[in-house]
PDB file of N, CA, C, O and CB in Angstrom:
ATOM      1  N   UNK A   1       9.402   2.846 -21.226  1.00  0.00           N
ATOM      2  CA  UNK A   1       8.162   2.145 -21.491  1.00  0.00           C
ATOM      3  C   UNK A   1       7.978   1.989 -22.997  1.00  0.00           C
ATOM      4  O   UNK A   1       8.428   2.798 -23.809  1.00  0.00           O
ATOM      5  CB  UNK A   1       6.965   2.892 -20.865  1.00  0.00           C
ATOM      6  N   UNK A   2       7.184   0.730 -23.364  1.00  0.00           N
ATOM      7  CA  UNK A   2       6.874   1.009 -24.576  1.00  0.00           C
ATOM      8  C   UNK A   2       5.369   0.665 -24.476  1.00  0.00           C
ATOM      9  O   UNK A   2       4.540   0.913 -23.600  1.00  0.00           O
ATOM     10  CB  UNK A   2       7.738   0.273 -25.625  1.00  0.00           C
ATOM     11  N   UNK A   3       5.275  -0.074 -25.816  1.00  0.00           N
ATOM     12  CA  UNK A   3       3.659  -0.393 -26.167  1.00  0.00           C
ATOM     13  C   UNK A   3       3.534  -2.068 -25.965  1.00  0.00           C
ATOM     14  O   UNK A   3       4.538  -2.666 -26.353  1.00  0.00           O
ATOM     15  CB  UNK A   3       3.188   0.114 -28.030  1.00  0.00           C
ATOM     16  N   UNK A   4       2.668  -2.747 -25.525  1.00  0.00           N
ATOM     17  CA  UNK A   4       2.474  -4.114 -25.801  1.00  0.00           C
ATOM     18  C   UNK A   4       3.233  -5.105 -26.757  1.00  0.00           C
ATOM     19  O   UNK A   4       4.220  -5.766 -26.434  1.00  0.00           O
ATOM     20  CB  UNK A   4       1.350  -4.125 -26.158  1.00  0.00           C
ATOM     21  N   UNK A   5       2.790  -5.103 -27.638  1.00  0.00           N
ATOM     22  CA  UNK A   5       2.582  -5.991 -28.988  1.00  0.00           C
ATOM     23  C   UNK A   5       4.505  -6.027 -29.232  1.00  0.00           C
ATOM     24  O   UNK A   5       5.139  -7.074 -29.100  1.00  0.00           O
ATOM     25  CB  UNK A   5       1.327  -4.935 -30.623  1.00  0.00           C
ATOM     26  N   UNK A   6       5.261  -4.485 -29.646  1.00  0.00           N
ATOM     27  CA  UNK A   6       6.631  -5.028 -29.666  1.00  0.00           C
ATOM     28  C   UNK A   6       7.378  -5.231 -28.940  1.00  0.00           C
ATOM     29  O   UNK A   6       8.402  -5.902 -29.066  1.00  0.00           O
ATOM     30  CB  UNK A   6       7.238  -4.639 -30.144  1.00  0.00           C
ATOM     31  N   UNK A   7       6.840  -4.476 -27.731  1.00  0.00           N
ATOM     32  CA  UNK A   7       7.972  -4.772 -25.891  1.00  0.00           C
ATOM     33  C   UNK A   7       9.967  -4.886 -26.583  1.00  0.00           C
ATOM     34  O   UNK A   7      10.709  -5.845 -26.796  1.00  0.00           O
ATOM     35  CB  UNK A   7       7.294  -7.474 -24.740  1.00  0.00           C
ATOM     36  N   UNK A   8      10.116  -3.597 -26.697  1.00  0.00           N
ATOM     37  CA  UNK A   8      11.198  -3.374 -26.996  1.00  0.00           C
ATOM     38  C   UNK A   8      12.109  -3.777 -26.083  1.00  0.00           C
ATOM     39  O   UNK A   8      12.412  -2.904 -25.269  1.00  0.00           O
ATOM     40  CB  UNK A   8      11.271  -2.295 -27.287  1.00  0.00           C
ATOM     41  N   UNK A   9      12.845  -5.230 -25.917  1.00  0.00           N
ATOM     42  CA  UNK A   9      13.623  -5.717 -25.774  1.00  0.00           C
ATOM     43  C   UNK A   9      13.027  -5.740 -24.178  1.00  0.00           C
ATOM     44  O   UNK A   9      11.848  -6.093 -24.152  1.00  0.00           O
ATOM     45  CB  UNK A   9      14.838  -5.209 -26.377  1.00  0.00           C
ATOM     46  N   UNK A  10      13.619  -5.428 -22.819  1.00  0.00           N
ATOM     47  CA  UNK A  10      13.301  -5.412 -21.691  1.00  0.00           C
ATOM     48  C   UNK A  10      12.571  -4.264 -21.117  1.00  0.00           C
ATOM     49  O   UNK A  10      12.207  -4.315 -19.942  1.00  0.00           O
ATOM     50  CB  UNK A  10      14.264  -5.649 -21.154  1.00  0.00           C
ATOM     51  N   UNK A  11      12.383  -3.470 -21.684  1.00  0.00           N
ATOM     52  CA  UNK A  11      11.428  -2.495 -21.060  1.00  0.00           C
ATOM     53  C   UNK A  11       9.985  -2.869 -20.834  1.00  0.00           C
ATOM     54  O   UNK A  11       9.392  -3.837 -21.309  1.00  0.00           O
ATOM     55  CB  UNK A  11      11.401  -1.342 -21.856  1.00  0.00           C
ATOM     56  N   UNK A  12       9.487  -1.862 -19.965  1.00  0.00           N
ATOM     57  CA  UNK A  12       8.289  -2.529 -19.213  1.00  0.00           C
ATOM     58  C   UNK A  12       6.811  -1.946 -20.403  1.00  0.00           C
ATOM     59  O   UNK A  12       6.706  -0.892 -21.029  1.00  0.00           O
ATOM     60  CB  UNK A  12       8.200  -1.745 -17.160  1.00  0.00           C
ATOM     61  N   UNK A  13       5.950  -3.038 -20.333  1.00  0.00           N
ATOM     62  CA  UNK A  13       5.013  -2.278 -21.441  1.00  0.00           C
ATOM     63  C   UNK A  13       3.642  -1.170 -21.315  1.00  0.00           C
ATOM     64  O   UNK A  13       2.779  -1.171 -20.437  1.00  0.00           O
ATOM     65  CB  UNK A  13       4.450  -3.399 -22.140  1.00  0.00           C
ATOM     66  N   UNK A  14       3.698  -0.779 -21.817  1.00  0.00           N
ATOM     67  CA  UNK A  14       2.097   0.239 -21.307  1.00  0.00           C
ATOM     68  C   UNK A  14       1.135  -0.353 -21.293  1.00  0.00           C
ATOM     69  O   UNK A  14       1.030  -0.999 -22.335  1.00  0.00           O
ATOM     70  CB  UNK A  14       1.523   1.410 -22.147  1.00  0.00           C
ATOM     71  N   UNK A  15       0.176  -0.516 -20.511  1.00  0.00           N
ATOM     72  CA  UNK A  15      -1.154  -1.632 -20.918  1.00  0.00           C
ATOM     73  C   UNK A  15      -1.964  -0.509 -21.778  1.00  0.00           C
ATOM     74  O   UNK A  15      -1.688   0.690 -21.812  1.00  0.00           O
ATOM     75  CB  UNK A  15      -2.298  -2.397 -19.287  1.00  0.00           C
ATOM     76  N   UNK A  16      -3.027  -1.169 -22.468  1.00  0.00           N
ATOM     77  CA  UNK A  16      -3.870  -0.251 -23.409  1.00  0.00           C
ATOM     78  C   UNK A  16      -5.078   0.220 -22.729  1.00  0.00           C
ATOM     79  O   UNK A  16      -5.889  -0.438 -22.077  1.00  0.00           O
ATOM     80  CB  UNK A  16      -4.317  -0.980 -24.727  1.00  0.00           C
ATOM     81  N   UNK A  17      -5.052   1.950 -23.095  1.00  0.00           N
ATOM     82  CA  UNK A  17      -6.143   2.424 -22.733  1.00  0.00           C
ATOM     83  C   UNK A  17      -7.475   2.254 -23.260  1.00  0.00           C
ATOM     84  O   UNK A  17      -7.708   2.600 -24.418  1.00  0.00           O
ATOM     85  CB  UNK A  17      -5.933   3.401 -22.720  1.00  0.00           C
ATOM     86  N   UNK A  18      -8.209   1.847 -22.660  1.00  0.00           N
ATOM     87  CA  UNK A  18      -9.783   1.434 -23.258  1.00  0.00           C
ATOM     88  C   UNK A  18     -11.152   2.189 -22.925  1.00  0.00           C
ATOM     89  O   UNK A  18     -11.299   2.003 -21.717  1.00  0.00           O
ATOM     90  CB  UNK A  18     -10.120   0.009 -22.755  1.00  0.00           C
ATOM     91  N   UNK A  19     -11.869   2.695 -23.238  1.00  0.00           N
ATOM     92  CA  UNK A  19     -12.999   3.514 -22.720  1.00  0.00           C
ATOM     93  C   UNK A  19     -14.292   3.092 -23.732  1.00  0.00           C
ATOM     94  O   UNK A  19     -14.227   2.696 -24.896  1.00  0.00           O
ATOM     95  CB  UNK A  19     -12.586   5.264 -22.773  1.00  0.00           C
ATOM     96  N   UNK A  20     -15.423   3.299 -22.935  1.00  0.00           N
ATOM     97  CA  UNK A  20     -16.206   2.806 -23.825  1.00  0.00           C
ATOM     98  C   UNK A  20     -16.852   4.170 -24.391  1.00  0.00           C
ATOM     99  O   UNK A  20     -17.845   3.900 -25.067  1.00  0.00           O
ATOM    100  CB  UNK A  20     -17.172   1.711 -23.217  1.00  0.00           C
ATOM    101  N   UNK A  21     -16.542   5.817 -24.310  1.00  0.00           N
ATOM    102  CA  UNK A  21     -16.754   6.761 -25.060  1.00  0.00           C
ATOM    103  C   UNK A  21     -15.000   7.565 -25.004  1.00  0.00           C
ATOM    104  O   UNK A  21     -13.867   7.118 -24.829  1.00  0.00           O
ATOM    105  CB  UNK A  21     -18.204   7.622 -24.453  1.00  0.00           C
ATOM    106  N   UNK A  22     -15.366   8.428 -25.165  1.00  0.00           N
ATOM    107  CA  UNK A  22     -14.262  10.016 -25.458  1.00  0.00           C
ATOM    108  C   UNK A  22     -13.976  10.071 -23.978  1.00  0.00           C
ATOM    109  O   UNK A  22     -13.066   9.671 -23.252  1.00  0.00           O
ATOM    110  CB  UNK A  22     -15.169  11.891 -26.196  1.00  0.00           C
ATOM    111  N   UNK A  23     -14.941  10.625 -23.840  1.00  0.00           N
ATOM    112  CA  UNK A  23     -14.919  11.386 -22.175  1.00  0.00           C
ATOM    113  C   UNK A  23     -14.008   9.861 -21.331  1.00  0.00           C
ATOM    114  O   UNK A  23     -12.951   9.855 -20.701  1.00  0.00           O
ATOM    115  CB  UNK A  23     -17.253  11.769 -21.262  1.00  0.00           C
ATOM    116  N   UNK A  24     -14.767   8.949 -21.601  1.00  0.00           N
ATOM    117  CA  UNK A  24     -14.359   8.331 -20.480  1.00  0.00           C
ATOM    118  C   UNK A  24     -13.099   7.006 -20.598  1.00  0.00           C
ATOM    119  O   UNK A  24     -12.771   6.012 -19.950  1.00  0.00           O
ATOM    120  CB  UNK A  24     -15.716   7.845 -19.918  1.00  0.00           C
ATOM    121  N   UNK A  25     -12.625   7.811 -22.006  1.00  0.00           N
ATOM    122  CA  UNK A  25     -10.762   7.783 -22.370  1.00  0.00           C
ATOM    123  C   UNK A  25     -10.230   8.317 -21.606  1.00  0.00           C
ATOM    124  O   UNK A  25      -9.440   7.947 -20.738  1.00  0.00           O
ATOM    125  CB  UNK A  25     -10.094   8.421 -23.579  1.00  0.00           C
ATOM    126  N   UNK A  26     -10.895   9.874 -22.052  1.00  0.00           N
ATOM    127  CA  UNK A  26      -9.732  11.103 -21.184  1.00  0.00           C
ATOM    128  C   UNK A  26      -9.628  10.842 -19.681  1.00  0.00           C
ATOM    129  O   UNK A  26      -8.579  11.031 -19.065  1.00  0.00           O
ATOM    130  CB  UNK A  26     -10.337  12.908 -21.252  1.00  0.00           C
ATOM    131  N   UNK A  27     -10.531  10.488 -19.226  1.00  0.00           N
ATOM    132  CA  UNK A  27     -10.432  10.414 -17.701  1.00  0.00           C
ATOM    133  C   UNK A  27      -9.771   9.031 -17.437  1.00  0.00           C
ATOM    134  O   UNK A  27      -8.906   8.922 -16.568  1.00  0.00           O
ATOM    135  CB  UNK A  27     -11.951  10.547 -16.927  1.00  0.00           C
ATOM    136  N   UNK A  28     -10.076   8.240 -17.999  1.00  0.00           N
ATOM    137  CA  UNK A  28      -8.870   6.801 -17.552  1.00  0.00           C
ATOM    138  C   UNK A  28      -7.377   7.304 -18.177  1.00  0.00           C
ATOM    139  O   UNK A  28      -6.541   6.403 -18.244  1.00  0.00           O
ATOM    140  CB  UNK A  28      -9.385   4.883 -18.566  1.00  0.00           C
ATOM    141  N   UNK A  29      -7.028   8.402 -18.557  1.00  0.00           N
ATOM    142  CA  UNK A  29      -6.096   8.735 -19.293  1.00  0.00           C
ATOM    143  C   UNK A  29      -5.347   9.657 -18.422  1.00  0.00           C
ATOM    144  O   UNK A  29      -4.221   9.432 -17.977  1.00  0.00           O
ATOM    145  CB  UNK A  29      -6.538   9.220 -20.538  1.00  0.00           C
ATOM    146  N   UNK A  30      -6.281  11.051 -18.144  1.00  0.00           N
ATOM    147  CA  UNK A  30      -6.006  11.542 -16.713  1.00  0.00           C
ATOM    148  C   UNK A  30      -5.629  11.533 -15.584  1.00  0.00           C
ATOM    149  O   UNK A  30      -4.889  12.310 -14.981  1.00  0.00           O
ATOM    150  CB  UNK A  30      -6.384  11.693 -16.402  1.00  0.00           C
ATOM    151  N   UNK A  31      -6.539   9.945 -15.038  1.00  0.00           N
ATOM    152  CA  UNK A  31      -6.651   9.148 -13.793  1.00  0.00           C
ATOM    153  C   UNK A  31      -4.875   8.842 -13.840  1.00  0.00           C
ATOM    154  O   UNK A  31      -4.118   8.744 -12.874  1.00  0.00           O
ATOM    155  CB  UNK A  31      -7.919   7.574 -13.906  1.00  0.00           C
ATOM    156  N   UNK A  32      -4.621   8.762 -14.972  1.00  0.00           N
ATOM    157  CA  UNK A  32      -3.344   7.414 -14.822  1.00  0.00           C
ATOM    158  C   UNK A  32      -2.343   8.629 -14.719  1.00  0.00           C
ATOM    159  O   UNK A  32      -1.670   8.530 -13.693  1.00  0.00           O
ATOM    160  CB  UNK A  32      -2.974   5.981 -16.482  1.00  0.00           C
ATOM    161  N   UNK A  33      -2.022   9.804 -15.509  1.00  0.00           N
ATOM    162  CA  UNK A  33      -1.221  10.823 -15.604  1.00  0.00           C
ATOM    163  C   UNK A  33      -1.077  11.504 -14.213  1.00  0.00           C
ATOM    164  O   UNK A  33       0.004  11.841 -13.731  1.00  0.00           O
ATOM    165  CB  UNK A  33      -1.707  11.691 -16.642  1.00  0.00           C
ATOM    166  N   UNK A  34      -1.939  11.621 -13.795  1.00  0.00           N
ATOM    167  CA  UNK A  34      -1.861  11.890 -11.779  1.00  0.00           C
ATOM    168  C   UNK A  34      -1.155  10.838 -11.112  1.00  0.00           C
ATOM    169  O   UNK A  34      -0.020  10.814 -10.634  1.00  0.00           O
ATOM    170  CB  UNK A  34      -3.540  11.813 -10.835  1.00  0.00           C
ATOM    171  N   UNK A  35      -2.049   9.981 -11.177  1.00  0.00           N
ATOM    172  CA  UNK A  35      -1.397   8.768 -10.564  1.00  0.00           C
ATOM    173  C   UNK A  35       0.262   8.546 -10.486  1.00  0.00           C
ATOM    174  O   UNK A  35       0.938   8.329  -9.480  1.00  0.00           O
ATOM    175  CB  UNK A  35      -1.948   7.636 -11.346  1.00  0.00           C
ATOM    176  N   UNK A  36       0.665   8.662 -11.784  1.00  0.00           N
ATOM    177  CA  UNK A  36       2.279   8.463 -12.367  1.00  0.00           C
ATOM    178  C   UNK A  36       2.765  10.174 -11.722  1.00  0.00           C
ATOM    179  O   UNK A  36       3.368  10.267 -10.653  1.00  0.00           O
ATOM    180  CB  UNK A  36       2.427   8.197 -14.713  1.00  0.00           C
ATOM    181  N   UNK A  37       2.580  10.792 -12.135  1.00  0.00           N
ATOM    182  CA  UNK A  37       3.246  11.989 -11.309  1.00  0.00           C
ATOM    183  C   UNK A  37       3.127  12.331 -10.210  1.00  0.00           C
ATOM    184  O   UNK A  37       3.799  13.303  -9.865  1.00  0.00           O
ATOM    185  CB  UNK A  37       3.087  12.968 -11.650  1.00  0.00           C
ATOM    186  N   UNK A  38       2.215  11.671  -9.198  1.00  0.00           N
ATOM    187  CA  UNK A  38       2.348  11.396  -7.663  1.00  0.00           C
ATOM    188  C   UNK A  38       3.381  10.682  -7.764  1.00  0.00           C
ATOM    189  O   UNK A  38       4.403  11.272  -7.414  1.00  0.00           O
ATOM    190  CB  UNK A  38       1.211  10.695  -6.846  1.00  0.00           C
ATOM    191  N   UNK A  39       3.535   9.515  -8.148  1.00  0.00           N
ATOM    192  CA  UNK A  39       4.469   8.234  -8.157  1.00  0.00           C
ATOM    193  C   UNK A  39       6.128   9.098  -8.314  1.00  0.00           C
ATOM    194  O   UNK A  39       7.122   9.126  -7.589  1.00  0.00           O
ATOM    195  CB  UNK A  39       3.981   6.963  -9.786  1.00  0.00           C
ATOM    196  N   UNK A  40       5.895   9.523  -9.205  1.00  0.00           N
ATOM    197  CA  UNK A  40       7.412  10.436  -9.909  1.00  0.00           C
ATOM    198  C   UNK A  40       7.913  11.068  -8.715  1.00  0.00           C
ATOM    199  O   UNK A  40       9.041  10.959  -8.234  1.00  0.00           O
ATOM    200  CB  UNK A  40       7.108  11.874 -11.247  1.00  0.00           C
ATOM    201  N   UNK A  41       6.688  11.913  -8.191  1.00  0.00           N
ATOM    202  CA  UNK A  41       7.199  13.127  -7.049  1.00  0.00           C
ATOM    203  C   UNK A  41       7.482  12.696  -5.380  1.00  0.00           C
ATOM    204  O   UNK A  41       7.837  13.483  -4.502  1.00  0.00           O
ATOM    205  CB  UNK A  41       5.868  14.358  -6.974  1.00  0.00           C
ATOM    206  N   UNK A  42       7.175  10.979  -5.188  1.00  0.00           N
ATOM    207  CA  UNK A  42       7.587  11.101  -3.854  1.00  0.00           C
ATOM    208  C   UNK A  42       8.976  11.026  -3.689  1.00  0.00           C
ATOM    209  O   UNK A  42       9.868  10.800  -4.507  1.00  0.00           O
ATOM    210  CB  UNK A  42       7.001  10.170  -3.069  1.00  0.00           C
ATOM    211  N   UNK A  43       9.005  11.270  -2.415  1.00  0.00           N
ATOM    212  CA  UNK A  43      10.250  11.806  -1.871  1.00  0.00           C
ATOM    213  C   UNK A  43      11.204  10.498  -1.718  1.00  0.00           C
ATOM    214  O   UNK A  43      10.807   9.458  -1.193  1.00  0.00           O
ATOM    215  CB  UNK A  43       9.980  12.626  -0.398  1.00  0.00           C
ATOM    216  N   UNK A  44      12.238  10.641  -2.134  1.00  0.00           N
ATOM    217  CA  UNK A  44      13.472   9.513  -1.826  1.00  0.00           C
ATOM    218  C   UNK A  44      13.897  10.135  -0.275  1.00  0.00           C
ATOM    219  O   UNK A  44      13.606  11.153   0.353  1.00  0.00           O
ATOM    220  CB  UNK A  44      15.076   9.576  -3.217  1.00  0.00           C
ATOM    221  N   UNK A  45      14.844   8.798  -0.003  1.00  0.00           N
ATOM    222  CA  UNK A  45      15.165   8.619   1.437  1.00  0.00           C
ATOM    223  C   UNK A  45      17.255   8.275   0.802  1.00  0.00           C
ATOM    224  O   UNK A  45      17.678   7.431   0.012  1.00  0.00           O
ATOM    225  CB  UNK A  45      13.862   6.831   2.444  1.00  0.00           C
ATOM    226  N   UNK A  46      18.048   9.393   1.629  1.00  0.00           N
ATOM    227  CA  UNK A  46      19.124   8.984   1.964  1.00  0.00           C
ATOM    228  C   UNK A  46      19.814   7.497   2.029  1.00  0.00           C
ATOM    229  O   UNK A  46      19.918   7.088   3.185  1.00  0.00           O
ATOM    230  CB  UNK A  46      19.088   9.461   2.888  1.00  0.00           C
ATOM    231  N   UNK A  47      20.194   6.807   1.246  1.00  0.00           N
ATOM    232  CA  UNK A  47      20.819   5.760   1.984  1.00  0.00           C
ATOM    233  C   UNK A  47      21.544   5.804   3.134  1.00  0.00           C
ATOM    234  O   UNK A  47      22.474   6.607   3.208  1.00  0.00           O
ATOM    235  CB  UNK A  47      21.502   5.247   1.322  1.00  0.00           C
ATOM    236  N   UNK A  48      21.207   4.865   4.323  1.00  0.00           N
ATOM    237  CA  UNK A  48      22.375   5.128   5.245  1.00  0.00           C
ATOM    238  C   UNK A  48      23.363   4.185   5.665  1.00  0.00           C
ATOM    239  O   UNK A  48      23.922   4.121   6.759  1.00  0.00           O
ATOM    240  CB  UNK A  48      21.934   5.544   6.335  1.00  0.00           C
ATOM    241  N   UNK A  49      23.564   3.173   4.259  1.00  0.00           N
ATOM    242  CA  UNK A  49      24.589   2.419   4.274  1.00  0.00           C
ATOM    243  C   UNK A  49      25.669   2.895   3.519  1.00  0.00           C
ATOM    244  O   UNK A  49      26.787   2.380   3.542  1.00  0.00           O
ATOM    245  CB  UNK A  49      24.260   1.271   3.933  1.00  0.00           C
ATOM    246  N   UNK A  50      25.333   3.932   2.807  1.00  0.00           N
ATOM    247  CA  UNK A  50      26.592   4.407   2.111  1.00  0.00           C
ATOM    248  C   UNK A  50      26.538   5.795   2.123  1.00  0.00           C
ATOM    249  O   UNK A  50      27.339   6.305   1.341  1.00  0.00           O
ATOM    250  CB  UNK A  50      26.769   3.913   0.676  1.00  0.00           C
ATOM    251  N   UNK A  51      25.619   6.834   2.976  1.00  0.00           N
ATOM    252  CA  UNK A  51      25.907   7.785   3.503  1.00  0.00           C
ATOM    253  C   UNK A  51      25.353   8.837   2.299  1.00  0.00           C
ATOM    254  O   UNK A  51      26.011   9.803   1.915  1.00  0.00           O
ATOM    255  CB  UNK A  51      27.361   7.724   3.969  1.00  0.00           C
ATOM    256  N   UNK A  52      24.136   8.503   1.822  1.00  0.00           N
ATOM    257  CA  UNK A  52      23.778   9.493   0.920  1.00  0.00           C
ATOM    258  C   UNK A  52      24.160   9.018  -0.634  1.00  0.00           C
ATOM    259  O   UNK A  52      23.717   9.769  -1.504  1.00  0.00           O
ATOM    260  CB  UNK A  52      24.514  10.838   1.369  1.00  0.00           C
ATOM    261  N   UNK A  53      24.796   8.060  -1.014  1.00  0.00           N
ATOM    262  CA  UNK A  53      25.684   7.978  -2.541  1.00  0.00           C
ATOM    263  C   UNK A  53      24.624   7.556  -3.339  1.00  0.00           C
ATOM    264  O   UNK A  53      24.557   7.687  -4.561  1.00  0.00           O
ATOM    265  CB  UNK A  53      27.099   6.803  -2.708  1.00  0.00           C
ATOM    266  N   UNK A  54      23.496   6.856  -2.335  1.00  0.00           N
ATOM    267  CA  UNK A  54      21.940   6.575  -2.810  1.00  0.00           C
ATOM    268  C   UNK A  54      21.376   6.798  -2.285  1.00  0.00           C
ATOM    269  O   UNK A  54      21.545   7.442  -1.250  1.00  0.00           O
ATOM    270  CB  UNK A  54      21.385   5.663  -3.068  1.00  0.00           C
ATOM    271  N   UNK A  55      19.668   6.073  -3.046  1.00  0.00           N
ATOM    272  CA  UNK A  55      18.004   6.896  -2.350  1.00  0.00           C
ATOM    273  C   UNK A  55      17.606   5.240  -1.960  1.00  0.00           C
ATOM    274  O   UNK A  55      18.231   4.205  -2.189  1.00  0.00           O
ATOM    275  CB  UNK A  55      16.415   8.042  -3.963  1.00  0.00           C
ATOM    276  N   UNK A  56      16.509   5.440  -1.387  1.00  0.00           N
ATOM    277  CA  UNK A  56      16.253   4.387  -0.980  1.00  0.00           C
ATOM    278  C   UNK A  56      14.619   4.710  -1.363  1.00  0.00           C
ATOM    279  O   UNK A  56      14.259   5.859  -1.105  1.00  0.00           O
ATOM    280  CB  UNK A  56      16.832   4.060   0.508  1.00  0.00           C
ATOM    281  N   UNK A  57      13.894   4.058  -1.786  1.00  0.00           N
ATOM    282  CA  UNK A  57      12.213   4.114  -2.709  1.00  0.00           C
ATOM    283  C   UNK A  57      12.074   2.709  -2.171  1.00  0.00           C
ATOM    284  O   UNK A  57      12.534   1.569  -2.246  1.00  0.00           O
ATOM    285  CB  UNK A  57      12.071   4.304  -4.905  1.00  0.00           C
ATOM    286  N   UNK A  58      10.604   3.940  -1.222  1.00  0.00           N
ATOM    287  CA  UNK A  58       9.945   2.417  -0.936  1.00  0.00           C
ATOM    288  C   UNK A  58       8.569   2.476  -1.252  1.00  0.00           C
ATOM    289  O   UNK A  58       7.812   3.401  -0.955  1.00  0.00           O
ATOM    290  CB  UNK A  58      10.045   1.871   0.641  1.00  0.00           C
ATOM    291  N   UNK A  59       8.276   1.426  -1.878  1.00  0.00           N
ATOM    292  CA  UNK A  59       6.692   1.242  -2.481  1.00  0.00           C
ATOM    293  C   UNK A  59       7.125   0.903  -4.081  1.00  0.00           C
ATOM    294  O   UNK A  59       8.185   0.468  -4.530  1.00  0.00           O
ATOM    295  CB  UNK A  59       5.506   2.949  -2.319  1.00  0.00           C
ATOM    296  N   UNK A  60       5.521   1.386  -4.936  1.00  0.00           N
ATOM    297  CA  UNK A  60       5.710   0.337  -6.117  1.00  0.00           C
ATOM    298  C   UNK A  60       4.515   0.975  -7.178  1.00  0.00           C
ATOM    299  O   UNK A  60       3.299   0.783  -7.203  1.00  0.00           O
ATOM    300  CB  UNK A  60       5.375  -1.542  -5.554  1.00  0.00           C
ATOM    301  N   UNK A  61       4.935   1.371  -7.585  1.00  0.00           N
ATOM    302  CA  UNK A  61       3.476   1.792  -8.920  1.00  0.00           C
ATOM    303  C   UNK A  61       2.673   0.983  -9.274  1.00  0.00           C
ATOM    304  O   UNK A  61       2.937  -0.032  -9.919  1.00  0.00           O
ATOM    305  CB  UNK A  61       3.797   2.146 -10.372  1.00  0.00           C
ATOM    306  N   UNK A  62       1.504   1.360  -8.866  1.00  0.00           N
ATOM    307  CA  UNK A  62       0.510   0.576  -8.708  1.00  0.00           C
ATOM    308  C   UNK A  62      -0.209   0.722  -9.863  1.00  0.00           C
ATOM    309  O   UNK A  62      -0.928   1.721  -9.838  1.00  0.00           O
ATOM    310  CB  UNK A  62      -0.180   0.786  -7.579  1.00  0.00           C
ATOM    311  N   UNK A  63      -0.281  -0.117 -11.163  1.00  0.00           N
ATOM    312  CA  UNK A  63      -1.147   0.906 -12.348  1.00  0.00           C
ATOM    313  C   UNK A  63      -2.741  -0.943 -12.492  1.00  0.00           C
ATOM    314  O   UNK A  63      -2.896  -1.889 -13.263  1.00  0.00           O
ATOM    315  CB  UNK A  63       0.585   1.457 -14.826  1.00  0.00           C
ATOM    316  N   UNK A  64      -3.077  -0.694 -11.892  1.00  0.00           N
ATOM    317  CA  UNK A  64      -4.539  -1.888 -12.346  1.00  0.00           C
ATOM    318  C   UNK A  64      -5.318  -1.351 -13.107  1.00  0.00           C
ATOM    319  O   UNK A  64      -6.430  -1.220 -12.594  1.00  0.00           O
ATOM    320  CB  UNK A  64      -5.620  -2.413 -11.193  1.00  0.00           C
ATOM    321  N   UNK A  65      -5.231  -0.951 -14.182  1.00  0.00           N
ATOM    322  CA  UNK A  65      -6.153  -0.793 -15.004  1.00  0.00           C
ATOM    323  C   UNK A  65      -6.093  -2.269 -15.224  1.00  0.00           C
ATOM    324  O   UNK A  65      -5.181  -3.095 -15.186  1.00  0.00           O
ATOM    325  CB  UNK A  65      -5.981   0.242 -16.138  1.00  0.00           C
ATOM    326  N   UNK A  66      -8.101  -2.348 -15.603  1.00  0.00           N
ATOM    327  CA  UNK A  66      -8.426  -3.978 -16.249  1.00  0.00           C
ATOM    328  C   UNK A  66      -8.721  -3.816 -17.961  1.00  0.00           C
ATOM    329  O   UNK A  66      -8.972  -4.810 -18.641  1.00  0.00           O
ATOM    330  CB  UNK A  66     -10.138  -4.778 -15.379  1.00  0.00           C
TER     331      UNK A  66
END
């Protein structure tokens, strides 16, 4: 990942965190750090076209922040 503005070559970009105080940074900041480490921790699936040599991930990170 990077940041917006230079989008280092093909990597995907971070959208910007926005809050209209402190508190309610940290928690859109929080919100998203759960979110992504649910995402990280589900479970892969065996391929069973090639017998395990891959995973198979199904679904999609969902990040909508506006």
């Amino acid at each position: 990942m990077t940041y917006s503005p230079a989008n280092y070559k093909d990597y995907t970009p971070i959208k910007e965190f926005i809050g209209d105080t402190l508190v309610d940074l940290r928690h859109k900041i929080d919100t998203y750090c759960e979110e992504l480490l649910t995402f990280i921790n589900q479970p892969l699936i065996d391929c069973p076209s090639c017998d395990g040599f891959g995973v198979i991930w199904k679904g999609k990170f969902n990040d909508d922040r506006k």
